[in-house]
C-alpha positions in Angstrom: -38.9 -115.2 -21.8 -38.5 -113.3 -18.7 -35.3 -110.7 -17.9 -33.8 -113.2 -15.3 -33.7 -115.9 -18.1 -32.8 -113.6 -20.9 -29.6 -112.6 -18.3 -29.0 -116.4 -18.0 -28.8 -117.3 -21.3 -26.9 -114.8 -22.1 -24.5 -115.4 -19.4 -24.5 -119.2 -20.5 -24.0 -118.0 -24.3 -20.5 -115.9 -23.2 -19.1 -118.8 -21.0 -15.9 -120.8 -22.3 -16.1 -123.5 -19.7 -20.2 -124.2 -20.3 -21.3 -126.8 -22.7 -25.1 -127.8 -23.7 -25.4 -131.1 -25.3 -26.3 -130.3 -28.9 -24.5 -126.9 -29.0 -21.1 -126.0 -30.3 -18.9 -125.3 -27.6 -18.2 -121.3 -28.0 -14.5 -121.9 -27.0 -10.8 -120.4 -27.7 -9.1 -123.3 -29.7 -5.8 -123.5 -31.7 -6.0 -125.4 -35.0 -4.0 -128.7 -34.9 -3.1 -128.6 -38.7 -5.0 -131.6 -39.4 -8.3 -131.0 -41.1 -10.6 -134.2 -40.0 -9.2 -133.6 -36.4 -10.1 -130.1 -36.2 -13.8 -130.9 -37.2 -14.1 -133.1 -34.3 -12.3 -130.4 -31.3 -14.2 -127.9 -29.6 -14.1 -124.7 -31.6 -11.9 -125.9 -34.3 -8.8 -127.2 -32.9 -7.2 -127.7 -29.6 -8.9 -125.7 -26.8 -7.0 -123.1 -24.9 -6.9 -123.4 -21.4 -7.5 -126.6 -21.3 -6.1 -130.6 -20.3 -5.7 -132.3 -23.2 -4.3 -136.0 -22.5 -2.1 -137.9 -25.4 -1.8 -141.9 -24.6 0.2 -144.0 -27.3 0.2 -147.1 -27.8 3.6 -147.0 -27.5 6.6 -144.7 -28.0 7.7 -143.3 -31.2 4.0 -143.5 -32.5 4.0 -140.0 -33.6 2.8 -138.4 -30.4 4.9 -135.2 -31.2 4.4 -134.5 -34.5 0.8 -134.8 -34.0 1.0 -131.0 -32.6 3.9 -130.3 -34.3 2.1 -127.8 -36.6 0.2 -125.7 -33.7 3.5 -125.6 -31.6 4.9 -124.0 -35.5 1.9 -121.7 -35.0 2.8 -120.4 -31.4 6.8 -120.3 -32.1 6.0 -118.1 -34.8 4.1 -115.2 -32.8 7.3 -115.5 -30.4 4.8 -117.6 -27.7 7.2 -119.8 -25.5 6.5 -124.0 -26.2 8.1 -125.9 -22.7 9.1 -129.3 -22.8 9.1 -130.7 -19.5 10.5 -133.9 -18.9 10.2 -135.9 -21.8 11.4 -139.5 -22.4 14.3 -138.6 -24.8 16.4 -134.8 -25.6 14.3 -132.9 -27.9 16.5 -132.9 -31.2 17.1 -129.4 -32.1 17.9 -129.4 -35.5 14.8 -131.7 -36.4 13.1 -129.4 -34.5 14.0 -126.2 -36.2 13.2 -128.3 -39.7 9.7 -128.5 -38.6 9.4 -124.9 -38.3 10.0 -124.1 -34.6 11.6 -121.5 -33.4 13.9 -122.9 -31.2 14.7 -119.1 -29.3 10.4 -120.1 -28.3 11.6 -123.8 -27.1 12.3 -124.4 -23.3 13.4 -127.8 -22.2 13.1 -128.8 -18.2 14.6 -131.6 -16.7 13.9 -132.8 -13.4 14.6 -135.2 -11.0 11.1 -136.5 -9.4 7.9 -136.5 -11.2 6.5 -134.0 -8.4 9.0 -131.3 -9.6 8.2 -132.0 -13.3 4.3 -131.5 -12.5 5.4 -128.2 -10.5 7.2 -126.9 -13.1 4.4 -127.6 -15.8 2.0 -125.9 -13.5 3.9 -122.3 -13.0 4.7 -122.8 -16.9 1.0 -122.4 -17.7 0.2 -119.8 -15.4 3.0 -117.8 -16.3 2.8 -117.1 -20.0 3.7 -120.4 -21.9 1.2 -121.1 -24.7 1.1 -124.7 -24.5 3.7 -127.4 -21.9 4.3 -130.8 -23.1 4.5 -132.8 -19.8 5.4 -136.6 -19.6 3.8 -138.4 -16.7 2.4 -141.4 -15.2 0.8 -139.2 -13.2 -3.0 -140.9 -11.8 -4.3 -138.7 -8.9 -7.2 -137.0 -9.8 -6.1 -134.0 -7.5 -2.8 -133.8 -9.7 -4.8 -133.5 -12.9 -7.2 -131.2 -12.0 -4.4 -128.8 -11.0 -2.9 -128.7 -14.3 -6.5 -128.2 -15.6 -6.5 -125.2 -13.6 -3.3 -123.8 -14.3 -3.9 -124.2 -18.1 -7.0 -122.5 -17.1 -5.4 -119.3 -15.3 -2.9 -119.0 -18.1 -5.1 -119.9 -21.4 -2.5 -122.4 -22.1 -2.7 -125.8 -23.3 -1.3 -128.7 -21.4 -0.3 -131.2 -23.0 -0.3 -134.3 -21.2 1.7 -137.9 -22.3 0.2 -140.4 -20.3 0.1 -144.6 -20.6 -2.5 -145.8 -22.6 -3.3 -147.5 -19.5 -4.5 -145.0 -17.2 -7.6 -143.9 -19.9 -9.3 -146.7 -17.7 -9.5 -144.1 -15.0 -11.5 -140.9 -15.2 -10.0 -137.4 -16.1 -10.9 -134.0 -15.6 -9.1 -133.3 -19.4 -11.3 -131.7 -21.8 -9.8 -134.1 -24.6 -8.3 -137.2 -24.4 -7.1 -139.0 -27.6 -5.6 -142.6 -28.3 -2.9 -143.5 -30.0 -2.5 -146.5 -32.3 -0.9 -148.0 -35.5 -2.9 -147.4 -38.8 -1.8 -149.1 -42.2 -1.4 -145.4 -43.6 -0.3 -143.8 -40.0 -2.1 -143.5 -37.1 -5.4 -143.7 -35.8 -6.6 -141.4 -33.5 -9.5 -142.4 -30.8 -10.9 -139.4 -29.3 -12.4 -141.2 -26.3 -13.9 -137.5 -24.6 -13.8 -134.6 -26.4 -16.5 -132.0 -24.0 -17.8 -129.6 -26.3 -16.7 -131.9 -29.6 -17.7 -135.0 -31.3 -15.7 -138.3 -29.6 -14.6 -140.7 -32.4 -12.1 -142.2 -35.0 -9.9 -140.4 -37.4 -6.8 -142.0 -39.4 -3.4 -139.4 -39.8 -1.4 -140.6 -42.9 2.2 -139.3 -41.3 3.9 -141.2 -43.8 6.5 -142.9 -41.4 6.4 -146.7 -40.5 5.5 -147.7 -36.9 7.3 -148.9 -34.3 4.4 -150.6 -32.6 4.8 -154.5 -33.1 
C-alpha cells in the first residue's frame, strides 16, 4: 500500500462523520439504557453530535422515557438537559423520581416554532449535552442546521416529529418509530448510518394510549 493511501486510511479510520458499509462506525455515543437498542446505534448508544428524530405514533407512547436513562446519565455529571417547547410542562417531581437532576433541567417556551428551532440551535452549540425539541418542522434546510449545531457542540438533538414526515428524507443520523407493542413499544429504526436499521420491542410496563 502506498504512503498517500496508508495517510488516507488512516485519516478515514480517525473520522467520526465517515462510515464504510460493513464497518462499525468509530463514533462518540451515549448509551440509551436499553440493551437490544444499544446493539443496533452506532458506537453503542446514541451518537453525539448528531440528529436523532423520534416520531410516535401518537402522544403519550413513551417518547420521553425512552431517553429517560441517558438524560439520568448527563444530569448526573452536572451536563445541562434543555427542553424546548414541548407539548405539555415537564412535571418536576416525576422528573426528579427518574433520577434527573432538576438544577441540569432547562425548560424554553416560545411563541413561534422559528424561535423554538433558534433556541435549540444556540442550545447545542453552547454547552447543552443533549435538547429535546418538539416540531413539525419539514425543511430540509431547517434540519440540517440542527445537525450542524449538534455537530459544533457534540450534543445530541433530539428531535419529536409526526410520524408523518418520515415519508420525507432527513439529514438525522437515526431516526426511530414509535408504535404500540402488546408488552410496550416497538421501536422501528428506519435509518440508523453507521448501525443496523430494524425492530426491537421495549417492555415499559405502562398501557398505551394509542387506540
Amino acid at each position: 500500500m502506498s504512503s498517500t493511501a496508508t495517510s488516507l486510511e488512516t485519516l478515514l479510520s480517525r473520522s467520526t462523520q465517515v462510515w464504510r458499509g460493513g464497518e462499525k462506525a468509530n463514533v462518540d455515543a451515549q448509551s440509551s439504557g436499553y440493551a437490544a437498542l444499544d446493539a443496533r446505534l452506532p458506537g453503542g448508544g446514541w451518537p453525539v453530535g448528531a440528529l436523532i428524530e423520534i416520531a410516535p405514533a401518537c402522544e403519550g407512547l413513551g417518547e420521553l422515557r425512552l431517553i429517560l436513562p441517558a438524560l439520568k446519565s448527563w444530569c448526573q455529571k452536572g451536563r445541562c438537559v434543555a427542553f424546548v417547547q414541548p407539548p405539555h410542562i415537564p412535571y418536576a417531581p416525576a422528573l426528579a423520581r427518574q433520577g434527573l437532576t432538576l438544577d441540569s433541567l432547562l425548560w424554553v417556551v416560545t411563541d413561534r416554532d422559528d424561535d423554538g428551532r433558534w433556541a435549540a440551535e444556540q442550545l447545542l452549540r453552547e454547552g447543552a449535552a443533549s435538547v429535546l425539541l418538539w416540531s413539525a418542522i419539514h425543511k430540509d434546510r431547517d434540519l440540517r442546521r440542527l445537525q450542524l449545531a449538534a455537530e459544533a457542540g457534540k450534543a445530541c438533538a433530539f428531535l419529536y416529529r409526526p410520524l408523518s414526515t418520515f415519508k420525507q428524507a432527513s439529514p438525522a443520523s437515526v431516526r426511530i418509530a414509535l408504535s404500540a407493542a402488546a408488552e410496550g413499544m416497538n421501536l422501528q429504526l428506519t435509518k440508523v448510518r453507521g448501525g443496523r436499521p430494524g425492530n426491537v420491542t421495549l417492555a415499559l410496563n405502562h398501557p398505551s394510549p394509542c387506540k
